[in-house]
N, C-alpha and C positions, 0 to 999 in steps of 0.2 A: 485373508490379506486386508492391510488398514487398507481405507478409502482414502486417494491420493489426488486432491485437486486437482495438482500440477497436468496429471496424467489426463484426469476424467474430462477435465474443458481446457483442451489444449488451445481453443482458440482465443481463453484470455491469459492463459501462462504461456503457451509455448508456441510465440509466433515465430515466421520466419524473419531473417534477419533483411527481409524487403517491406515495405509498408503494406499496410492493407486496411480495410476500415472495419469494424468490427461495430456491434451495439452489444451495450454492456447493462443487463438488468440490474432492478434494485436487488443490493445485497446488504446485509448486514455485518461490521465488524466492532474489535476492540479499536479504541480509538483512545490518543494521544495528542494534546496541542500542542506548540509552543514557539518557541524563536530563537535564533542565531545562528551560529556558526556550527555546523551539525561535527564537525573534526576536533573540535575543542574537546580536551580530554573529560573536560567535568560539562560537556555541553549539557543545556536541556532534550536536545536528541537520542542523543549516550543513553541518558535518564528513561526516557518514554520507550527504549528500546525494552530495556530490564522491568521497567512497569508492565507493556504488553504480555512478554511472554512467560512473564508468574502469573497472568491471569486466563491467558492460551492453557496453560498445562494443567491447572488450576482446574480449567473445564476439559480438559481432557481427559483426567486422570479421576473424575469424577464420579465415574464407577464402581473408585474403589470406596467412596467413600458413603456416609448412609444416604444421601442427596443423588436418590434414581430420576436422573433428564428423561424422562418421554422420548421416543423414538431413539435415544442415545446407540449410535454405532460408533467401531472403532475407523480414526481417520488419523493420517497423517496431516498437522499444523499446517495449515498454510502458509504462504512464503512472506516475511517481511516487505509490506511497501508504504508510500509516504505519497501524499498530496505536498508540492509548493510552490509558494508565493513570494512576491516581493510588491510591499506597499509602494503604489503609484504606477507598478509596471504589468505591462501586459503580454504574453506572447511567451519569449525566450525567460530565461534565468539571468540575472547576471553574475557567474560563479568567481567573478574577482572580488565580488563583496557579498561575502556570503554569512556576513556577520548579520544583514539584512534580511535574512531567508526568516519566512514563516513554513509550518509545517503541520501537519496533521499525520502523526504515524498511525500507519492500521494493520489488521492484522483481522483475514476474514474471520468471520463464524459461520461453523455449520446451520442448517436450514432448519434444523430441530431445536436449536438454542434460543428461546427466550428471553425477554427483560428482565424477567422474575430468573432467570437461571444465572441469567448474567448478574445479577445483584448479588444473588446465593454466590461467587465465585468473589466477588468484591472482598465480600464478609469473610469467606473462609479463609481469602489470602491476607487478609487484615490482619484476623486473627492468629494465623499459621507463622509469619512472617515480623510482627509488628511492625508493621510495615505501612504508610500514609499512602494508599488507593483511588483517594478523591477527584485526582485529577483524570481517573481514568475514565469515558465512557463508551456508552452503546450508542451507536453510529447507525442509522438506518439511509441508506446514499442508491439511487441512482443516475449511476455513470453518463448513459445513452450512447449517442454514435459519437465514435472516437476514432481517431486514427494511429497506428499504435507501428512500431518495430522495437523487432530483438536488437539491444545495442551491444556491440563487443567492444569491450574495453573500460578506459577510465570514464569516470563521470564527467571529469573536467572535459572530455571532449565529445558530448553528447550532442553538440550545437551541429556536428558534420551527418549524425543519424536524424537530429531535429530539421536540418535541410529538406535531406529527401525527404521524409512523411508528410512537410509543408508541402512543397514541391508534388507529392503525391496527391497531397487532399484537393490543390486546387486544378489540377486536371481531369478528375473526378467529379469536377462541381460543387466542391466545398470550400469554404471557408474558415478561421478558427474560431472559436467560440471560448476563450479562457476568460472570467468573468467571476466576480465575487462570489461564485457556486460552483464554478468547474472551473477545474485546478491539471495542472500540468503533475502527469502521474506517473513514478515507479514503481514497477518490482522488482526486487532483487531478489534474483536465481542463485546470489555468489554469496560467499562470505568472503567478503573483504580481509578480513586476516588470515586466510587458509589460500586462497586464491591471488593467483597473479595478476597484476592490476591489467593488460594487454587482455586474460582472457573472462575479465569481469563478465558478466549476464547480466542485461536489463532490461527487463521492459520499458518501452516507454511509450506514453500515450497520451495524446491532448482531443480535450473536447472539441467537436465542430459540428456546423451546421449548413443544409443546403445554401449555396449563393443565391442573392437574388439578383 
């Protein structure tokens, strides 16, 4: 059976839908910059989605090809997620002007996956594809202590899930820590076009640090 993130460390995909604080090691993903309005049909978000995941499958599927990864076992892609931001602001989003949003889409890699492997998958999907890969890189992040909850529903109203974990962290003794290096974080569990927007899935998670 493929090796299933989601499943293996459920307690950075599959928290509960109450806050809790979690520390999140360094990992490595595909990575994505860019800016605006992530709904816009021809957005740069749209874009870095379809970028990522030709180069997910690219190393996934890479077995079949004559480029053997070291330690390579079979896994299930991990889940679509995004760091963002909005220049000047700190803390919350503000999702009425979201023509403002900055963004970093990622997309983990396996612990066997290389610079050098990840390059090898640039090239092949260049070539596979003709396709311009430039923008895509290798992301080497970590997260640290975060406070995180499952959110149910639309995005638009993630400000009522962002409450309580606020509200959690500083009963706990924390504070937020969102900062030009730690970024207000999704996953999404849902496909937004197959899924109802009421019963979306998301993680969500912001960096923090002890009060002093």
């Amino acid at each position: 059976m493929a090796f299933d993130y989601k499943k293996e460390y459920k307690e950075f995909y599959l928290p509960k839908n109450k806050p809790s604080i979690v520390e999140i090691p360094r990992m490595n993903y595909i990575a994505v910059t860019g800016k605006g309005n992530p709904n816009d049909e021809n957005s740069e978000y749209k874009n870095s989605i379809r970028l990522l995941y030709a180069i997910a499958f690219t190393i996934k599927m890479s077995y079949k090809s004559n480029n053997k990864i070291d330690g390579y076992f079979e896994y299930v892609v991990p889940p679509l997620e995004g760091f963002w931001w909005q220049d000047g602001r700190k803390g919350s989003l503000d999702y009425n002007n979201k023509e403002e949003m900055n963004f970093i889409s990622i997309i983990r890699l396996p612990d066997f996956v290389t610079k050098k492997d990840f390059e090898w998958a640039i090239h092949e999907a260049t070539n596979k594809k003709k396709q311009d890969f430039s923008q895509v890189q290798f992301l080497s992040y970590e997260e640290g202590i975060c406070v995180q909850c499952m959110h149910i529903g639309s995005y638009d109203e993630e400000a009522t899930t962002l409450k309580l974990m606020h509200a959690y962290m500083i009963e706990n003794g924390y504070e937020l820590d969102i900062t030009d290096n730690r970024f207000h974080h999704e996953i999404y569990l849902s496909d937004p076009r197959k899924c109802d927007v009421n019963k979306l899935r998301t993680v969500l998670r912001h960096p923090i640090k002890e009060k002093r």
